[in-house]
PAZAPA-4460 file (N, C-alpha, C; in steps of 0.05 Angstrom, whole numbers, plus 32768, in hexadecimal, padded with zeros to 4 digits):
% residues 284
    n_x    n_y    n_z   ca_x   ca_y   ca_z    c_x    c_y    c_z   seq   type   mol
   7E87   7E6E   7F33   7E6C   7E78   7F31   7E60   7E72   7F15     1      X     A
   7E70   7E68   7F00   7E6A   7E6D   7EE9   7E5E   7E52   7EDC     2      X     A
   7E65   7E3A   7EF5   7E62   7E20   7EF0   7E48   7E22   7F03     3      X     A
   7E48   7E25   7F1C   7E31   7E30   7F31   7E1F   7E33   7F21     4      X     A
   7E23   7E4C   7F12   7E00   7E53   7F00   7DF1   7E3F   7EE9     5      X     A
   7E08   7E29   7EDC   7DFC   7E17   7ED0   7DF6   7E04   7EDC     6      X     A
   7DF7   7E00   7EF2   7DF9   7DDC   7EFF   7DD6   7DE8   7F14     7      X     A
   7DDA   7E00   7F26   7DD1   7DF8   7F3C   7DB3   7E0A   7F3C     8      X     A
   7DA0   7DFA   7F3D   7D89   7DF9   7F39   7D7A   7E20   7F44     9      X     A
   7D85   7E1D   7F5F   7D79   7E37   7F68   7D82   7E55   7F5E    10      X     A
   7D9F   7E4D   7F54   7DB0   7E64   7F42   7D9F   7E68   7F2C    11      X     A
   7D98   7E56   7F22   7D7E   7E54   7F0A   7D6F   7E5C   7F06    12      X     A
   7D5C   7E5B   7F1A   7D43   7E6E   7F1D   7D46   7E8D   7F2B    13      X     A
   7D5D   7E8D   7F35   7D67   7EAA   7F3B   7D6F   7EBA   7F1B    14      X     A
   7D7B   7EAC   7F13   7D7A   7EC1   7EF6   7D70   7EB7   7EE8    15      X     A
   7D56   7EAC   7EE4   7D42   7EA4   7ECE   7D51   7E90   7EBE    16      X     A
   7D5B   7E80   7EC3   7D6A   7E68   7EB0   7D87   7E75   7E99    17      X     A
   7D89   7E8A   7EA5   7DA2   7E90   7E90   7DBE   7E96   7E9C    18      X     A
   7DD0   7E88   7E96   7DEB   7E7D   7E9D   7DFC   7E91   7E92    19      X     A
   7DFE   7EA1   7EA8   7E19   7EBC   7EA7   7E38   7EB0   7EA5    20      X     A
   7E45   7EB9   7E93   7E57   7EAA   7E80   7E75   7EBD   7E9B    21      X     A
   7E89   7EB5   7E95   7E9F   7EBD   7EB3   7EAC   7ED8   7E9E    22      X     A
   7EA2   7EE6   7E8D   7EA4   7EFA   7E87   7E92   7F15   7E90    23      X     A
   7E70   7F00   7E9B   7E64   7F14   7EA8   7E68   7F19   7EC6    24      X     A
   7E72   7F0C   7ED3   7E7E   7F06   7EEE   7E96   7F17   7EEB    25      X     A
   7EAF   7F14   7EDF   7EBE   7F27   7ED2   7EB7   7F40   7ED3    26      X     A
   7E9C   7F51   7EC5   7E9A   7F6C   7EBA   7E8C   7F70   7EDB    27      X     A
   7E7B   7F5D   7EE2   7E70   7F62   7EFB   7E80   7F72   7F16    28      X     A
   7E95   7F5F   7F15   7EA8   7F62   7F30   7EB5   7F82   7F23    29      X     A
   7EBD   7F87   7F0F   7EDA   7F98   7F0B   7ECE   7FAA   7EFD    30      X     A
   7EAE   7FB2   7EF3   7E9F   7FC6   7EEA   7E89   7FD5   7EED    31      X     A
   7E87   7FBF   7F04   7E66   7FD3   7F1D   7E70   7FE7   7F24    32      X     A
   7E63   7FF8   7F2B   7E60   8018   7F39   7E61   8004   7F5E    33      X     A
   7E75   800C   7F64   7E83   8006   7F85   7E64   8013   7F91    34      X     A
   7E50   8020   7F92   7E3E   8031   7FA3   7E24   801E   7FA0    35      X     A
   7E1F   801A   7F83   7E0B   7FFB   7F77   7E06   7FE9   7F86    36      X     A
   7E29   7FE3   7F8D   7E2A   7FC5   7F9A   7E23   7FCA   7FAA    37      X     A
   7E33   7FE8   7FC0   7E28   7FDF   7FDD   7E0A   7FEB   7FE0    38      X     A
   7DFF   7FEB   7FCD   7DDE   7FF7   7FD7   7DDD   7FD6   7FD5    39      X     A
   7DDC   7FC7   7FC1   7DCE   7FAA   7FC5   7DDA   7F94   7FE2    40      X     A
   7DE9   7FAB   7FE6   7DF5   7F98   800C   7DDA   7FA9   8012    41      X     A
   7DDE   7FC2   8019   7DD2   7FD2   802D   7DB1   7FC6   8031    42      X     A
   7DA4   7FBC   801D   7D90   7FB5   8012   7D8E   7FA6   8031    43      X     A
   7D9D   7F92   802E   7D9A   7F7F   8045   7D94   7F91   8062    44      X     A
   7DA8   7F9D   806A   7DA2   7FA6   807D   7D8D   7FBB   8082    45      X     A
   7D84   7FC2   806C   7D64   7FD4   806F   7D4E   7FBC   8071    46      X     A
   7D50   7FAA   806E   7D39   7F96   8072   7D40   7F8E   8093    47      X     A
   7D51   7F8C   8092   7D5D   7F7B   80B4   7D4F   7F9E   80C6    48      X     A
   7D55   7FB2   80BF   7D56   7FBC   80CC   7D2F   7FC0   80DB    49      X     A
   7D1F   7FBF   80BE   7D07   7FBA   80C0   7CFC   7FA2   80D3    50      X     A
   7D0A   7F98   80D7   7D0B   7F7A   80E8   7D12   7F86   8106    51      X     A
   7D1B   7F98   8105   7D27   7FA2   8125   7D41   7F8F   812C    52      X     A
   7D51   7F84   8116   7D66   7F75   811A   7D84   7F8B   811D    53      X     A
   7D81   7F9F   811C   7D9A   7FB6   811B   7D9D   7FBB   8130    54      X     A
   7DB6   7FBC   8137   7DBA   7FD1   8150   7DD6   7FDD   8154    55      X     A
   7DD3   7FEE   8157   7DF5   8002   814C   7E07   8008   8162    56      X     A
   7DF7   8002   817B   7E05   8003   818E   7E27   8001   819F    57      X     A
   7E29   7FE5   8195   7E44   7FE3   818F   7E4E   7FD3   8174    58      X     A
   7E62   7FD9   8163   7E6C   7FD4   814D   7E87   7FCB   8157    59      X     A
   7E8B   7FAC   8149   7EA4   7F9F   814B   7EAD   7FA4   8132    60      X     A
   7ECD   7FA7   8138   7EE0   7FA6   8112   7EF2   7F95   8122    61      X     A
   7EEE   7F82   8103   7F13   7F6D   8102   7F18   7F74   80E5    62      X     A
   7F2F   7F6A   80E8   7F3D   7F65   80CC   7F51   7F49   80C0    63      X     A
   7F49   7F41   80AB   7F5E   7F28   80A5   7F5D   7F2F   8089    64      X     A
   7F6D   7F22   8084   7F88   7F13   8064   7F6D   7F0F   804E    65      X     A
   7F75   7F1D   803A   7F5C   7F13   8024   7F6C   7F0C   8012    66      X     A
   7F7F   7EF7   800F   7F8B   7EED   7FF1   7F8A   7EF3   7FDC    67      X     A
   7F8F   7EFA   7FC7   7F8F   7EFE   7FAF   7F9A   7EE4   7FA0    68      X     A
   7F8E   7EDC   7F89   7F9B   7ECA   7F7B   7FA8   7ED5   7F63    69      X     A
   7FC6   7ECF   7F70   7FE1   7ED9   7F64   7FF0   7ECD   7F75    70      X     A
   8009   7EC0   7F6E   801E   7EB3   7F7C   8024   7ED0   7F84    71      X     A
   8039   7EC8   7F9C   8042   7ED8   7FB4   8066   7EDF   7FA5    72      X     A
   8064   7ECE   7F93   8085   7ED0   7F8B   8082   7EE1   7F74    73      X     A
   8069   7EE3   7F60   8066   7EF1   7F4E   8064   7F0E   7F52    74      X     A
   807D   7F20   7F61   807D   7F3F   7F5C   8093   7F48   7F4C    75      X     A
   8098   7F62   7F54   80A2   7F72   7F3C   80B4   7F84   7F51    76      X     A
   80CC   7F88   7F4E   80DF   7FA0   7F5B   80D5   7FB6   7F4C    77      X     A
   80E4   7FC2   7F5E   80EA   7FE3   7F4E   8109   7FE0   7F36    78      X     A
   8118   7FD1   7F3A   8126   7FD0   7F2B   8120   7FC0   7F16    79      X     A
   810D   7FB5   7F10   8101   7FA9   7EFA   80F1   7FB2   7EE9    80      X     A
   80E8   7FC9   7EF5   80CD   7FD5   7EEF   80E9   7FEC   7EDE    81      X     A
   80F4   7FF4   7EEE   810C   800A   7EDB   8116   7FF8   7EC6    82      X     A
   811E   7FE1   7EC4   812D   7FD3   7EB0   8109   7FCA   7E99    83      X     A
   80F6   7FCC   7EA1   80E2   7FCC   7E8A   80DE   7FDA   7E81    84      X     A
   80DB   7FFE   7E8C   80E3   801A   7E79   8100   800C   7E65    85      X     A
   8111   8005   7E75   8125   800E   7E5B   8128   7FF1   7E49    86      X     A
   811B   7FE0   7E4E   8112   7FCE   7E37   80F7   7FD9   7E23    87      X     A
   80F2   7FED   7E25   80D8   7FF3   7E1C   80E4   800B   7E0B    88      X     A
   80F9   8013   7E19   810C   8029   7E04   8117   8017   7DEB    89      X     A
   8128   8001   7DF3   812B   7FF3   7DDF   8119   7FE2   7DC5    90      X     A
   80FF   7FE9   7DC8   80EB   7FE0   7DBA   80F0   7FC2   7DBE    91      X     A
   80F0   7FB9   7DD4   80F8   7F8E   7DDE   80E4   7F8D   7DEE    92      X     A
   80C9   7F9C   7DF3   80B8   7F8D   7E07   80AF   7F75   7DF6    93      X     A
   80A4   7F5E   7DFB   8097   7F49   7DF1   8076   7F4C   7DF5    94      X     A
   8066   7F35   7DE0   804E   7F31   7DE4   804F   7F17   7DF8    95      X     A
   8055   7F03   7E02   8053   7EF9   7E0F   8048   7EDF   7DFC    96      X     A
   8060   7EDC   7DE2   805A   7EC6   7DCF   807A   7EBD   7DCE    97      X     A
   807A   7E99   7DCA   809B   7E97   7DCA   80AA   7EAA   7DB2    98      X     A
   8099   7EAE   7D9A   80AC   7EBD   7D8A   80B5   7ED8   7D9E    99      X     A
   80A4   7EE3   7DA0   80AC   7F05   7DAB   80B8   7EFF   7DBC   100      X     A
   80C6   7EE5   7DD8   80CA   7EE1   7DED   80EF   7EE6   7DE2   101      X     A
   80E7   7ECB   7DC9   8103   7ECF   7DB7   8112   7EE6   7DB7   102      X     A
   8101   7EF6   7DA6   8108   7F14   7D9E   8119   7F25   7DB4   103      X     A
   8107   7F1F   7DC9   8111   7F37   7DDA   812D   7F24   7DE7   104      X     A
   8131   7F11   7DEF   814F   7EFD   7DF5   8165   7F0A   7DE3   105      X     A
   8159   7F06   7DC9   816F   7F06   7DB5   817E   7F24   7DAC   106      X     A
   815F   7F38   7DB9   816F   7F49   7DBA   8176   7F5B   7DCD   107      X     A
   816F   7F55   7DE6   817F   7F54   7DF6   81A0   7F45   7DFA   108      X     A
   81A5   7F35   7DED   81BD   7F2F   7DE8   81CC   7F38   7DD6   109      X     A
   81BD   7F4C   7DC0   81D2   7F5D   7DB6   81D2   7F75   7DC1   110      X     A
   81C7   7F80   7DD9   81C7   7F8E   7DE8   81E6   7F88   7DF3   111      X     A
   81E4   7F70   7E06   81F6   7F6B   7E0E   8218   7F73   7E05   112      X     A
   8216   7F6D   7DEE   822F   7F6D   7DDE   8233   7F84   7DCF   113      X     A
   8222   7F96   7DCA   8223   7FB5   7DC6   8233   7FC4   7DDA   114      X     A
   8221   7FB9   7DF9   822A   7FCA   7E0F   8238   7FBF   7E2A   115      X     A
   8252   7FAF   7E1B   8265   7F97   7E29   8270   7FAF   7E46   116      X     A
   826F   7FC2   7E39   8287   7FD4   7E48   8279   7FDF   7E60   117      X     A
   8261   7FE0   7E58   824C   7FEE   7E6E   8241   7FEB   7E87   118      X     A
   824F   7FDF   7E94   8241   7FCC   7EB3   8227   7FCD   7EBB   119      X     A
   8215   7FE9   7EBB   8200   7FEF   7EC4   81EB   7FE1   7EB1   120      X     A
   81F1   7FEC   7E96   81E0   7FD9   7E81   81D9   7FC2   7E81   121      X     A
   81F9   7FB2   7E89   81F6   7F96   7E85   81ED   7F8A   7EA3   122      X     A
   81EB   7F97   7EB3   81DB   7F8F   7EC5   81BE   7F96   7EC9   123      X     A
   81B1   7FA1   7EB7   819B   7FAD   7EB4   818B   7F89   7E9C   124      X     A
   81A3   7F91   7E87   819E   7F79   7E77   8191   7F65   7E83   125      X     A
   81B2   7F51   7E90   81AB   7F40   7E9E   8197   7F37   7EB2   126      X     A
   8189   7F4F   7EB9   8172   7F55   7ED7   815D   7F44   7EC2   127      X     A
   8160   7F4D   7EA7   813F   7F49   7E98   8145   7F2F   7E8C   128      X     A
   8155   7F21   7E8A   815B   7F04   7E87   8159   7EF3   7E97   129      X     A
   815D   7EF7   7EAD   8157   7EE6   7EC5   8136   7EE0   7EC2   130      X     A
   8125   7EF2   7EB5   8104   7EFA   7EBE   80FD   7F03   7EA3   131      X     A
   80FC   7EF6   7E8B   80F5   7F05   7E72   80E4   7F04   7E70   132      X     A
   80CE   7EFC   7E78   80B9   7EF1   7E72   80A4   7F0B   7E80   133      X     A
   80AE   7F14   7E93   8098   7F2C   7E9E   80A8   7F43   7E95   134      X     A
   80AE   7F41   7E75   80B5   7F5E   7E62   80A0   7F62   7E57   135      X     A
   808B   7F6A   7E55   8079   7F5B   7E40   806B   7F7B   7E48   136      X     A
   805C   7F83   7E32   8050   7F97   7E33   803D   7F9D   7E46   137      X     A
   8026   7F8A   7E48   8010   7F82   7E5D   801D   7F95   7E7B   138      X     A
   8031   7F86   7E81   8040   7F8D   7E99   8045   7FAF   7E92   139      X     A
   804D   7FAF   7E7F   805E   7FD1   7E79   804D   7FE7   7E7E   140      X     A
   8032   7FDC   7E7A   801E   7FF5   7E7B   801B   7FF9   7E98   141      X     A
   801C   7FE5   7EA1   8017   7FE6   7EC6   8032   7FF5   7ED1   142      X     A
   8046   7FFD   7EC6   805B   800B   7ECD   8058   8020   7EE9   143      X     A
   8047   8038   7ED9   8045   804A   7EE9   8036   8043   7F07   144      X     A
   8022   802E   7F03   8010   801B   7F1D   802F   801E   7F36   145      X     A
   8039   800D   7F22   8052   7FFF   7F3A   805E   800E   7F46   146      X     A
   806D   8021   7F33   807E   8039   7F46   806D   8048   7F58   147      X     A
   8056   8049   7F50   8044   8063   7F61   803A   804F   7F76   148      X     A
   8041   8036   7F7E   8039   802A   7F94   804E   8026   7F99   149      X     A
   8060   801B   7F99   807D   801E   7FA9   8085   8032   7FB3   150      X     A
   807E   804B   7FA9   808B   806A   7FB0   807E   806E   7FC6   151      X     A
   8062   8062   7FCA   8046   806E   7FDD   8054   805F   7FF8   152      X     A
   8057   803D   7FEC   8056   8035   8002   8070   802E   8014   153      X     A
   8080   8037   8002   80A7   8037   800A   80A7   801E   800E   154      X     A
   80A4   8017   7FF3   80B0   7FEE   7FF2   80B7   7FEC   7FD9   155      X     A
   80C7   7FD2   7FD4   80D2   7FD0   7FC1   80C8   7FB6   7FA6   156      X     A
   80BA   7FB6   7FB8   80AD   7FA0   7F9F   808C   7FA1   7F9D   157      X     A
   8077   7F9B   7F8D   805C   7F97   7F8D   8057   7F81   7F81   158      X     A
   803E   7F71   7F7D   8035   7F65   7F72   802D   7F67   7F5A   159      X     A
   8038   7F56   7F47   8033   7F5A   7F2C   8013   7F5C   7F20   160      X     A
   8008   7F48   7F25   7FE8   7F3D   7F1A   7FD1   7F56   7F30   161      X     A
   7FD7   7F62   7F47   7FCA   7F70   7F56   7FDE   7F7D   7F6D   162      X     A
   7FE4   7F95   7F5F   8002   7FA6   7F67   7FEA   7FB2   7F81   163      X     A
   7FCB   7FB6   7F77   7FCE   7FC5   7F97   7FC6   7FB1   7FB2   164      X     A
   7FCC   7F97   7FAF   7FD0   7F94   7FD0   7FE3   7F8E   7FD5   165      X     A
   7FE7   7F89   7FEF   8002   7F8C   7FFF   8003   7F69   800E   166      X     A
   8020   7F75   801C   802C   7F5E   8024   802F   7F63   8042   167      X     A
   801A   7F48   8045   800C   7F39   8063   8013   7F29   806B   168      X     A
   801A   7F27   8083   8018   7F0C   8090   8006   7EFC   809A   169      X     A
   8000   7EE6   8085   7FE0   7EE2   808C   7FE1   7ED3   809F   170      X     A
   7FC7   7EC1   80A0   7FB8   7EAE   80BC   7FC1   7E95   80BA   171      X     A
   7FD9   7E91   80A8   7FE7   7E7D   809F   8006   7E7E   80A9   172      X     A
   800C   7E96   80B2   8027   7E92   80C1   8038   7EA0   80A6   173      X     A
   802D   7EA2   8095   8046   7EAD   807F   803B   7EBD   807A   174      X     A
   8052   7ED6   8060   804C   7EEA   8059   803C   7EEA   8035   175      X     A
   802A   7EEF   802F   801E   7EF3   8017   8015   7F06   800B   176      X     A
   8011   7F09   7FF2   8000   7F21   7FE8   7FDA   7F2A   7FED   177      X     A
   7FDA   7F3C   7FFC   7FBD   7F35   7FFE   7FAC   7F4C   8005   178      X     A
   7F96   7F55   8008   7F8C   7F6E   8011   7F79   7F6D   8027   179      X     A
   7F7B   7F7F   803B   7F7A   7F7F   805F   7F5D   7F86   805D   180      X     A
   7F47   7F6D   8060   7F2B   7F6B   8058   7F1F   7F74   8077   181      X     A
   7F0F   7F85   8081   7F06   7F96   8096   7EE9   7F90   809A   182      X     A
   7EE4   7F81   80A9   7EC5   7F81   80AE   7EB9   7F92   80C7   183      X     A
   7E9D   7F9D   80C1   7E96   7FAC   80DE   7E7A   7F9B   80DF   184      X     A
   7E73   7F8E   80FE   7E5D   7F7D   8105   7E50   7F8B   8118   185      X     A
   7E34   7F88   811A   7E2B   7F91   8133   7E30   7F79   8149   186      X     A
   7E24   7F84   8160   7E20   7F6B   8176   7E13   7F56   816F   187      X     A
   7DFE   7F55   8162   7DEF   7F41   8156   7DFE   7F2D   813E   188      X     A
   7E0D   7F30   8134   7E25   7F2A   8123   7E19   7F28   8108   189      X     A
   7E0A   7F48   8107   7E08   7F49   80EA   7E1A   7F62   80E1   190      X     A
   7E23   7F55   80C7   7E35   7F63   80BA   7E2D   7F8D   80B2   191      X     A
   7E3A   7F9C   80B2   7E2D   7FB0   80AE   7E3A   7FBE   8099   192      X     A
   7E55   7FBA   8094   7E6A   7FBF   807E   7E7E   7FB7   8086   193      X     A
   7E8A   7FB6   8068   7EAA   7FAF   8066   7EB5   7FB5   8053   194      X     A
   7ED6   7FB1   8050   7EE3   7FC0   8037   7EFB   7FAE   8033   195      X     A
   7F0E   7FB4   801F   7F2A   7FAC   8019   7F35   7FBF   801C   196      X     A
   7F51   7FB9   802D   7F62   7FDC   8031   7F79   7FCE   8025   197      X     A
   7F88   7FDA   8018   7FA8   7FD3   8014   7FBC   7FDC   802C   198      X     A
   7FB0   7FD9   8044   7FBC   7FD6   805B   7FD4   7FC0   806C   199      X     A
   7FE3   7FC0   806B   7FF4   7FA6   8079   7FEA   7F9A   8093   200      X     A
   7FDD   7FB1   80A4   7FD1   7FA5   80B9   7FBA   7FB3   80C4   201      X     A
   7FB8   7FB3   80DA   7F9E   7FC5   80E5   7F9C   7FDA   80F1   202      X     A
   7FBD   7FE4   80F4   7FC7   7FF4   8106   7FBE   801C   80FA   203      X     A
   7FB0   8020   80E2   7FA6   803A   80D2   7F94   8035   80BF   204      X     A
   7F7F   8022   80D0   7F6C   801B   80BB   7F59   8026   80CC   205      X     A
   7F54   802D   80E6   7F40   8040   80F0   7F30   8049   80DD   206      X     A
   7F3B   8068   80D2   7F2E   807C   80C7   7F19   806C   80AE   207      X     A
   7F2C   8057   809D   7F19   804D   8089   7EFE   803E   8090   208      X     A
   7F00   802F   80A5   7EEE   8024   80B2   7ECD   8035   80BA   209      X     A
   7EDD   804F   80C9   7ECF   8065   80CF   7EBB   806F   80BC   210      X     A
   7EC5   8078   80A5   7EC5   8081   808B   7EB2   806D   8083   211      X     A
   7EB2   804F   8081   7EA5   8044   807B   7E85   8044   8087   212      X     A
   7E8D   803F   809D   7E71   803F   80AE   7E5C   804F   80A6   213      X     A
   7E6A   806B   80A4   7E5C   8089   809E   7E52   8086   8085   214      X     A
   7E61   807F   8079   7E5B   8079   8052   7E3A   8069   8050   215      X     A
   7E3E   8049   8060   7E2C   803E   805A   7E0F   8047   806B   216      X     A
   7E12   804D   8080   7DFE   8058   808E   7DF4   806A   8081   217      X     A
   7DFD   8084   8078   7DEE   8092   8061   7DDF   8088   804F   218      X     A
   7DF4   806D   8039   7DE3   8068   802C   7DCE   8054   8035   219      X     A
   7DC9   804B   8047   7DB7   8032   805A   7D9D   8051   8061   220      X     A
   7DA6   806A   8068   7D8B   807A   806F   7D7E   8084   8059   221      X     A
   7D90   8085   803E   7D83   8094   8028   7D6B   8084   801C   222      X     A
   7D79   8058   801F   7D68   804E   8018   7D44   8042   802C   223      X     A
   7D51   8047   8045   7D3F   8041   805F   7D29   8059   8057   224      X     A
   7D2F   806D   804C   7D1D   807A   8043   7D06   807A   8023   225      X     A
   7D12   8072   8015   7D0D   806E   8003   7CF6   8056   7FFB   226      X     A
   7D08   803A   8010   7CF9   8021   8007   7CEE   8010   801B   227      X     A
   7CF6   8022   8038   7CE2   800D   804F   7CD5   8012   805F   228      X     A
   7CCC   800E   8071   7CAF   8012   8089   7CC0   8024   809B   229      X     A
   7CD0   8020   80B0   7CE0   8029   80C7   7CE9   8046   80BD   230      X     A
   7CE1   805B   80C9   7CEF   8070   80C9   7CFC   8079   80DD   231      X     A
   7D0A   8067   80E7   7D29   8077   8102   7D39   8078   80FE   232      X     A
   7D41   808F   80E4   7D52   8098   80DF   7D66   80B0   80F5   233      X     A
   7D56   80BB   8105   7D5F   80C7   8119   7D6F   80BF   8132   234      X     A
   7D5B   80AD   8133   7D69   8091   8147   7D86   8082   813A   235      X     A
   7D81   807C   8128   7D9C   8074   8119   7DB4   8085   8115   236      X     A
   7DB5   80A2   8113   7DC9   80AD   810D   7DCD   80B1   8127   237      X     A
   7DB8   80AE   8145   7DC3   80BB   8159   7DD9   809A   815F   238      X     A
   7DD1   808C   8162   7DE3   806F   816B   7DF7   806D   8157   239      X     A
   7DFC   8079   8145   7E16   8077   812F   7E2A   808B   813F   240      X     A
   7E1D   80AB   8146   7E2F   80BA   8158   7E3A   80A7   8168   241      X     A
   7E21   80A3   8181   7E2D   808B   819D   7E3A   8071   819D   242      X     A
   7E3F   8070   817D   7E40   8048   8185   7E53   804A   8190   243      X     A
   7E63   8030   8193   7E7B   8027   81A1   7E8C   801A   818F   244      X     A
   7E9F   8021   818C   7EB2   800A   8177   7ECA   7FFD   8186   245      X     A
   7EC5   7FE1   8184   7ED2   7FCC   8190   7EE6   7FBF   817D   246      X     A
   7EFB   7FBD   818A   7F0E   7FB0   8176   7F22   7FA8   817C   247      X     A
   7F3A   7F95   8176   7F4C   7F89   8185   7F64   7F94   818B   248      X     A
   7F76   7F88   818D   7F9C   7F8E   8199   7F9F   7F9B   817B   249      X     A
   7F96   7F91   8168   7FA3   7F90   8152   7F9C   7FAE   8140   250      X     A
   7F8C   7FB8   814D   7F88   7FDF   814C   7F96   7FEE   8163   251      X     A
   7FA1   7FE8   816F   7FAD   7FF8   8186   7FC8   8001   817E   252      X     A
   7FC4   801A   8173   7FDC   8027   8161   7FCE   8048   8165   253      X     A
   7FE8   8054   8170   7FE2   8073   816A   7FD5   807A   8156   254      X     A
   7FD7   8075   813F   7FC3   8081   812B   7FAC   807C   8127   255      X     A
   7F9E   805C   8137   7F87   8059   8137   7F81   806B   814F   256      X     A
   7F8B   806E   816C   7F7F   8076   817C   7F80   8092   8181   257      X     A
   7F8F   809F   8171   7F8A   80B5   8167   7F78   80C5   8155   258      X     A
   7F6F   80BB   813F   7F58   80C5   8128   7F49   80B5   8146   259      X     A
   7F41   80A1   8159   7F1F   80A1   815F   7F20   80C3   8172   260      X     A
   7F3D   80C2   8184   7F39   80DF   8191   7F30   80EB   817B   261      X     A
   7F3A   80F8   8165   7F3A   8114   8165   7F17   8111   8155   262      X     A
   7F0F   80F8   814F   7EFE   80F9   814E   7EDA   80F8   8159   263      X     A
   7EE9   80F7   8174   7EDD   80F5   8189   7EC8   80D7   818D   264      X     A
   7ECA   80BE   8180   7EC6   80A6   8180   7EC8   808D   8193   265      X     A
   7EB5   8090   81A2   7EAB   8078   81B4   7EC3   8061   81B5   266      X     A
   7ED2   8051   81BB   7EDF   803B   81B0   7EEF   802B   81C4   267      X     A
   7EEE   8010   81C7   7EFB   7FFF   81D1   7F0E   7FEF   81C5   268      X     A
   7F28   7FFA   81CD   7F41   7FEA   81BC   7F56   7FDA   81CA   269      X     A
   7F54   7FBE   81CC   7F5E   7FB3   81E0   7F84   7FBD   81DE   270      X     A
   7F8C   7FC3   81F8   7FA0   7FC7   81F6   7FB9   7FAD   81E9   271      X     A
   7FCD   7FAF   81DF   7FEC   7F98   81DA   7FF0   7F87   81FC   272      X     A
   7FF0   7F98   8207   7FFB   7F8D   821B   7FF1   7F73   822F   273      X     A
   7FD1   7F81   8230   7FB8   7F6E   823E   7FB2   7F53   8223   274      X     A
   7FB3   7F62   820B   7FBC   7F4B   81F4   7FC2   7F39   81FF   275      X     A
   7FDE   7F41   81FA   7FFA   7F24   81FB   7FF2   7F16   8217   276      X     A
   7FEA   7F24   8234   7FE6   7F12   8247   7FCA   7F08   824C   277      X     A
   7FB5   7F0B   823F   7FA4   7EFD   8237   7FAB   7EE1   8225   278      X     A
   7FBB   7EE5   820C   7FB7   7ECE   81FB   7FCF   7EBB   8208   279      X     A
   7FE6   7EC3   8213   7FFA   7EB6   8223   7FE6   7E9D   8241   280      X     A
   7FD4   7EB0   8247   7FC7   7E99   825A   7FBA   7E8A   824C   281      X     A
   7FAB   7E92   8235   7FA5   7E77   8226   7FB5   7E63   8219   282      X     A
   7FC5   7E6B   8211   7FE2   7E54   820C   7FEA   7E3D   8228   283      X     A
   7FED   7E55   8234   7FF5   7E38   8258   7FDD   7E33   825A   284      X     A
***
């Protein structure tokens, strides 16, 4: 984006000729108020809606793989994460410079030879030799991140560079680090919201979805009031009660079809079974 705003003409006259540097893109993404952003979505849909382009009738959700850029090999155990407390006891974390890389080798090897006798140590040692390089303080502060997501999610490893997503099997056949991106469309196939869940699959993402809907529709009536022509707001909250929510094999899990009961929610969830013999006849 940062090359985008110098090169391309219409980026140009969208911000008056001045070239946002990838530090403001930076503060942008990781320092907006989360409510900001989605009023400047919602924006959209209060104009569409002025158009008579809305209709809430029925609401589709899918979900797929949102990558993160971070190698998939780059995580962290729990037993690593304990052996960087007790390198941090020893005052050996590093800055992530070859001298300090030195430092902490060298003395971890008089570690070694202090505590010949000790089996647990020296396998603690040895754990942080194999991997010296993610001793480093940076990492150390993210300590408590790691354990309190492994404990949550009863696993044994996280991702180092973005500990909170999880491990997917994406649309690629393999397993990667990535976060379970949720879109909700109307029939018309306009977008109405969406989110990132640190979800593995789709099988208890109901309720967030739900949650979502409700969220933005509020804020879509606070602004429908505020800044446009259409006042059916009445009309709108009654088809948000009634809609219908449509969604695939890949929600058909007691806990989705449970929160829509007890919530008493409209919904079509294709069963596993009609699934598999559906996509099986498309194979032959």
């Amino acid at each position: 984006m940062e090359v985008e705003c110098k090169k391309n003409r219409f980026l140009l006259i969208a911000t008056c000729g001045l070239k946002p540097s990838r530090n403001s893109f930076a503060n942008f993404l990781n320092k907006s108020d989360a409510k900001v952003i989605k009023k400047v979505f919602v924006a959209t849909l209060v104009l569409l809606n002025d158009l008579h382009f809305l209709d809430f009738v029925k609401l589709f959700v899918d979900g797929t793989d949102m990558l993160v850029r971070a190698s998939r090999y780059y995580k962290i155990t729990k037993k690593e994460v304990n052996a960087l407390i007790q390198v941090n006891k020893w005052d050996l974390l590093h800055e992530n410079t070859p001298q300090s890389i030195n430092r902490t080798i060298n003395g971890l090897k008089e570690k070694l030879e202090i505590h010949k006798d000790d089996e647990e140590v020296r396998k603690t040692i040895n754990l942080v030799l194999k991997r010296v390089k993610i001793y480093n303080s940076r990492i150390y502060e993210k300590k408590d991140i790691y354990l309190n997501i492994m404990d949550e999610r009863n696993v044994d490893n996280v991702s180092i560079s973005f500990p909170s997503t999880c491990w997917i099997k994406t649309k690629r056949g393999i397993y990667d680090f990535a976060f379970n991106l949720q879109e909700i469309m109307t029939e018309n196939h306009i977008i109405l919201t969406g989110m990132l869940l640190s979800e593995s699959n789709d099988r208890k993402t109901i309720k967030y979805v739900l949650n979502d809907i409700y969220e933005t529709i509020k804020v879509f009536i606070e602004m429908q009031k505020e800044f446009r022509e259409r006042r059916n707001y009445n009309e709108i909250q009654r088809r948000i009660r009634e809609h219908i929510l449509i969604a695939d094999s890949g929600y058909f899990s007691t806990e989705n079809l449970h929160y829509l009961f007890i919530n008493k929610i409209n919904a079509l969830v294709m069963p596993k079974k009609l699934s598999e013999a559906h996509n099986n006849k498309l194979r032959q």
